[in-house]
C-alpha positions as CSV (number, residue, x, y, z in Angstrom):
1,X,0.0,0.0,0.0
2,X,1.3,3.6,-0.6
3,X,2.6,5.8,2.3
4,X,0.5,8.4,3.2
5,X,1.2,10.9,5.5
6,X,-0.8,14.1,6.4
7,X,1.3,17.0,7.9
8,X,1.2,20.5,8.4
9,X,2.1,23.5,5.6
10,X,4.8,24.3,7.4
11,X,6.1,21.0,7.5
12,X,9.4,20.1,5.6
13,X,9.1,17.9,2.4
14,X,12.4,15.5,1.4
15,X,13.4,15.1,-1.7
16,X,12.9,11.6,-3.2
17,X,12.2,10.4,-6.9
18,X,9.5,8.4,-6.1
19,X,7.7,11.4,-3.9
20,X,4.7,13.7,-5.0
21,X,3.6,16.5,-2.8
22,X,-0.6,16.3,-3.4
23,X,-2.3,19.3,-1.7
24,X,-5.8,19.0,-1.4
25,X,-8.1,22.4,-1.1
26,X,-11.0,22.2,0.4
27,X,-13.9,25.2,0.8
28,X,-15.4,22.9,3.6
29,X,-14.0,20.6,5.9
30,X,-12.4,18.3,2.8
31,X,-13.3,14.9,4.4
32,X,-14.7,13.2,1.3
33,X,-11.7,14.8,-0.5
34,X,-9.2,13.1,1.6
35,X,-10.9,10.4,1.7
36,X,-10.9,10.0,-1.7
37,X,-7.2,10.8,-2.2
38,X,-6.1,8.3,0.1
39,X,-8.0,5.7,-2.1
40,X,-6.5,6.5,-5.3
41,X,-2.8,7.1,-3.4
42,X,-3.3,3.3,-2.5
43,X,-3.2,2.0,-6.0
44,X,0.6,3.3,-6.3
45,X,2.2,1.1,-4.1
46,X,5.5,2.4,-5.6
47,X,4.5,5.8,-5.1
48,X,5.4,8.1,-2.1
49,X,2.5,10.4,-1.4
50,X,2.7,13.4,1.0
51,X,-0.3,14.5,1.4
52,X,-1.6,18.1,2.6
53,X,-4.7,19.2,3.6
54,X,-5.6,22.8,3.0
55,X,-9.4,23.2,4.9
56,X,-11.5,25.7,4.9
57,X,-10.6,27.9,2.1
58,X,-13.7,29.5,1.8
59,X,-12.6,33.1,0.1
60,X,-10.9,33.9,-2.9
61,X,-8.0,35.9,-0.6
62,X,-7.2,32.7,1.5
63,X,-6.9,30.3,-1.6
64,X,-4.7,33.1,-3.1
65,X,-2.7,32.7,0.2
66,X,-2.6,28.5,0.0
67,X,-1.4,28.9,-3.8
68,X,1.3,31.2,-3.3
69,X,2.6,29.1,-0.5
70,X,2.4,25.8,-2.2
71,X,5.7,23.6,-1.8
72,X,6.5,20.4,-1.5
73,X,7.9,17.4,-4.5
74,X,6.5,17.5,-7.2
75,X,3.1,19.3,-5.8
76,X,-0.4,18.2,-7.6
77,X,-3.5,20.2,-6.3
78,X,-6.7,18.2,-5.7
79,X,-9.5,20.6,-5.0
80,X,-13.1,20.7,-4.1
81,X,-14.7,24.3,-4.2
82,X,-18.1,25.5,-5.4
83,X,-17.5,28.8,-6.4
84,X,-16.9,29.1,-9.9
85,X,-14.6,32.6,-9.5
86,X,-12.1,29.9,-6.8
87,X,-12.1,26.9,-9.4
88,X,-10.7,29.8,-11.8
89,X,-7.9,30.9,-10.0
90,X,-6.9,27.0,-8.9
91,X,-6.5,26.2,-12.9
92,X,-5.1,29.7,-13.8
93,X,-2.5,29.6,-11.0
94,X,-1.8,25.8,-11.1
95,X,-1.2,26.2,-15.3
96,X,1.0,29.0,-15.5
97,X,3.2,27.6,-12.3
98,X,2.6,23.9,-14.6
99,X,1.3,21.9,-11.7
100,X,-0.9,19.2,-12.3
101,X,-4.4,19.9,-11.2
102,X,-7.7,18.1,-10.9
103,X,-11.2,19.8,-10.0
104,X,-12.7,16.9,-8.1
105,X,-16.5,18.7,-7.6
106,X,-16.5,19.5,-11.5
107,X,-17.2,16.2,-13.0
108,X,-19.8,15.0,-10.3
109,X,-21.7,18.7,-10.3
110,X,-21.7,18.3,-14.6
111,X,-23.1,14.9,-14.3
112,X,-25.9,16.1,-11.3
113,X,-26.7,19.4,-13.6
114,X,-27.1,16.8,-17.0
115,X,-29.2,14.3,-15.1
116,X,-32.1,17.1,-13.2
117,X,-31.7,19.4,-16.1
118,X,-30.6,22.1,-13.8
119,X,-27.5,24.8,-13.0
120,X,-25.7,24.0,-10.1
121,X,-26.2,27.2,-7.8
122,X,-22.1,27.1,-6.7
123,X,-23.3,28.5,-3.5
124,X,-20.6,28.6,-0.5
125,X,-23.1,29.1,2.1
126,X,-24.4,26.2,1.8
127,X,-21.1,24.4,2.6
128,X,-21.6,25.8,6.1
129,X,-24.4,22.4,6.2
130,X,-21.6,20.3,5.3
131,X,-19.5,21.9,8.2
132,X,-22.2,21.0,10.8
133,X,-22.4,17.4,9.4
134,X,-18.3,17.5,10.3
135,X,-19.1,18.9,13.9
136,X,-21.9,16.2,14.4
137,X,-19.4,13.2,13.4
138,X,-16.7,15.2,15.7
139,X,-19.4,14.9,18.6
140,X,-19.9,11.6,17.9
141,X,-16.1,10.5,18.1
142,X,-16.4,12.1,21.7
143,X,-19.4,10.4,22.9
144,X,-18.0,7.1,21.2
145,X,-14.8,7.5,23.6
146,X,-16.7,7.9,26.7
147,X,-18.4,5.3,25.9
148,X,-15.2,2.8,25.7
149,X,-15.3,-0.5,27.5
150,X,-18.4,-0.4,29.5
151,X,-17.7,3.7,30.7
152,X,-21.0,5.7,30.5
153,X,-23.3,3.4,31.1
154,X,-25.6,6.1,32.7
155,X,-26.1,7.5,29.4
156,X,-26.6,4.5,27.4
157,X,-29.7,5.3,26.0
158,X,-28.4,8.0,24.4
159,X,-26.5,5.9,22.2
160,X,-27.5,5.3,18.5
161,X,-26.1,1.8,19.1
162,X,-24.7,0.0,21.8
163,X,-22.2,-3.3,21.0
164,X,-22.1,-5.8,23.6
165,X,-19.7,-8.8,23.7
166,X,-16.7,-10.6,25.4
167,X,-13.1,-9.3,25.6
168,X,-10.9,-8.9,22.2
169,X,-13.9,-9.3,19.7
170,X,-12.8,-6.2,18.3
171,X,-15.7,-4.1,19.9
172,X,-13.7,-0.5,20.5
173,X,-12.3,0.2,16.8
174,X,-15.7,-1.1,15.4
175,X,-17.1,1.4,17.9
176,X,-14.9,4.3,16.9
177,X,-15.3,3.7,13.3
178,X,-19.0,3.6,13.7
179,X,-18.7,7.0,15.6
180,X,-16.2,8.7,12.9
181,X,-19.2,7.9,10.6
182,X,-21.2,10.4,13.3
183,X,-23.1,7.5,15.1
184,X,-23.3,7.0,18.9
185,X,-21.8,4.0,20.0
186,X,-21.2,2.4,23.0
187,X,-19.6,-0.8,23.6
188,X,-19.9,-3.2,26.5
189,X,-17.7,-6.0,27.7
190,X,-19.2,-9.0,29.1
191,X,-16.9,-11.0,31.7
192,X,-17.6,-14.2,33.5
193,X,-16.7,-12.2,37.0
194,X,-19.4,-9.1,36.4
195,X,-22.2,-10.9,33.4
196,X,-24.1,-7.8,32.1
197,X,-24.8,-4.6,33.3
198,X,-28.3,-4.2,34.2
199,X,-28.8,-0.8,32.8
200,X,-28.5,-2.7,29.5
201,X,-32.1,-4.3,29.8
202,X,-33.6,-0.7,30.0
203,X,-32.0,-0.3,26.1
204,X,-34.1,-0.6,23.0
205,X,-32.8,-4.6,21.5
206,X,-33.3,-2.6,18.2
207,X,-30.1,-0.8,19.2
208,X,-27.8,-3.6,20.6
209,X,-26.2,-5.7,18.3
210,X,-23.5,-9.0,20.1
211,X,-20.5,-10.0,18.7
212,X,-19.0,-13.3,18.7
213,X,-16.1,-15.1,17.5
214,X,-14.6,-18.7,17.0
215,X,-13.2,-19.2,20.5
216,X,-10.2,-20.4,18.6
217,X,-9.2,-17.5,17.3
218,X,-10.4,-15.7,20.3
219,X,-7.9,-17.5,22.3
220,X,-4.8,-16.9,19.6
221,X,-5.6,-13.1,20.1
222,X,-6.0,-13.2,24.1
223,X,-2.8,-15.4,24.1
224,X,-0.9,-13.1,22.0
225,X,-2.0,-10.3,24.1
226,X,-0.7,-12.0,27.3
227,X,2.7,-12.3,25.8
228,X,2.9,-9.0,24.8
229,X,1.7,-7.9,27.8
230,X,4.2,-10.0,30.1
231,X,1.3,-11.9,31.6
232,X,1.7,-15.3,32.8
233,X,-1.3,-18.0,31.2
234,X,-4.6,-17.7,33.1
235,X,-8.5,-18.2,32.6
236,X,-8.5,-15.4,30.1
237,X,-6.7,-17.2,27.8
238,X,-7.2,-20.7,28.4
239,X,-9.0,-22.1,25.5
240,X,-11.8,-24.3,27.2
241,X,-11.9,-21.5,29.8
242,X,-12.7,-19.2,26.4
243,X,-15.2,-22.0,24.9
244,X,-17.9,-21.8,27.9
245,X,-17.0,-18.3,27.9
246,X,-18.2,-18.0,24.1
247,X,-20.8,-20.7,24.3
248,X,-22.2,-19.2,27.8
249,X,-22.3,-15.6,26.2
250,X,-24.5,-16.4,22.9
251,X,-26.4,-17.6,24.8
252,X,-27.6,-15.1,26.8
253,X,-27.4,-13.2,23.6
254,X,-30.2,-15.1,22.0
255,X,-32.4,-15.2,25.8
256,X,-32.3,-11.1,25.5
257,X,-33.3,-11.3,21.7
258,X,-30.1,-9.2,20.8
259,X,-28.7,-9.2,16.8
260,X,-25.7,-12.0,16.8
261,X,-22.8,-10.8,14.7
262,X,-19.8,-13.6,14.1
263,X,-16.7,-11.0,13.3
264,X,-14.0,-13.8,12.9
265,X,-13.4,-13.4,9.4
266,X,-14.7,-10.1,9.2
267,X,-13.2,-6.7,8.7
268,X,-13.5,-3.2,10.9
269,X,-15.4,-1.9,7.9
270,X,-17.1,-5.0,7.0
271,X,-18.7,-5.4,10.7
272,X,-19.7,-1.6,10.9
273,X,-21.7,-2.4,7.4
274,X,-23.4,-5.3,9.0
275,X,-24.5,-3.4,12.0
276,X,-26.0,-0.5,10.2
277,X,-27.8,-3.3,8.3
278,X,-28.9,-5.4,10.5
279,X,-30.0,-2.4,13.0
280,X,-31.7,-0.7,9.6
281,X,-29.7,2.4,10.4
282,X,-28.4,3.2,6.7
């Protein structure tokens, strides 16, 4: 996979054959703009991309600013603005200075305008919505982090959803991916010594969704864990100590009625898309 590293303007750039500077200029918040630059930069894997995010550019006098500052190897400009008058100055600077350039709102607002038979409006106000989506996924994150590993639980019905499982079934990054997405999550461990919490039986099922694993693999990751950790073996990861654990937890799962979701073979992204769907959330 290509290296990707984010880093600040001021930030120092070596010089390397294989490097390209790619500087991505954003009216809004630029998420979907990074996100789509670190796809494509994936598909170089003998390509070293710096990438630098330039946010909130929302004037003509601040973009002015970015351009005339631009440095790096190699730089190519990535941008997403609406106004018309900004998109302008990106090609005019970025030809007569011959860096490569690509207007990554063009093509998708040409194809919008041909298929409703309408003129985008290439009004930056309205931006300002996507910058309150950003602050609602930022809140999120937050909530998601108090909500680590069984903290919170006084506010668990606040959460959008609520994971509940055994210990090492990948439960936290699910949960933080979930909430980068803006969604309220809160995850819950389950333990032989403690069972479950009772506040959990005054949540909606419809937001609970259990995860399970192969006990097998459970116990490679709890042993692993141990030996990293410099723990001598225990019940935690003794392997029939981990099959009643498994065995005792689904089920409870299926007495309370909650969503069963195996994550053995599954990916971060892969489980989060099964718990929007199962939990009809999309």
């Amino acid at each position: 996979m290509a290296k990707k590293r984010a880093r600040h303007e001021s930030s120092v750039v070596t010089a390397r054959d294989n490097t390209y500077t790619v500087h991505l200029i954003a009216a809004a918040a630029g998420e979907l703009l990074s996100g789509l630059a670190a796809v494509a930069a994936s598909q170089f894997p003998g390509i070293e991309f710096e990438i630098v995010t330039h946010p909130l550019r929302d004037t003509i006098e601040k973009i002015e600013a970015t351009l005339a500052a631009l440095s790096g190897e190699r730089p190519i400009v990535l941008h997403a603005l609406a106004d018309q008058a900004a998109k302008q100055l990106v090609r005019n600077t970025c030809v007569v200075r011959r860096i490569p350039h690509f207007d990554a709102t063009g093509p998708l607002f040409n194809f919008l305008s041909d298929c409703v038979g309408e003129v985008p409006q290439n009004d930056i106000s309205r931006l300002h919505q996507l910058d309150t989506a950003y602050r609602r996924r930022i809140e999120a994150m937050e909530f998601t982090l108090e909500h680590d590993d069984s903290l919170g639980l006084d506010t668990l019905r606040e959460t959008d959803i609520v994971i509940v499982g055994v210990s090492r079934v990948s439960k936290s990054p699910t949960a933080l991916y979930l909430g980068a997405r803006g969604y309220k999550v809160a995850n819950v461990s389950i333990a032989p010594q403690t069972g479950f919490p009772k506040v959990l039986s005054k949540v909606s099922k419809k937001k609970i969704v259990a995860f399970t694993t192969q006990p097998k693999r459970l116990h490679e990751i709890r042993v692993e864990r141990a030996r990293r950790m410099g723990s001598p073996g225990t019940d935690y990861d003794d392997l029939d100590k981990i099959i009643a654990e498994v065995m005792a937890a689904e089920a409870e799962f299926r007495a309370r009625g909650y969503s069963i979701i195996d994550v053995t073979d599954l990916t971060i992204e892969q489980t989060a898309a099964q718990i929007l769907e199962t939990l009809k959330l999309r």
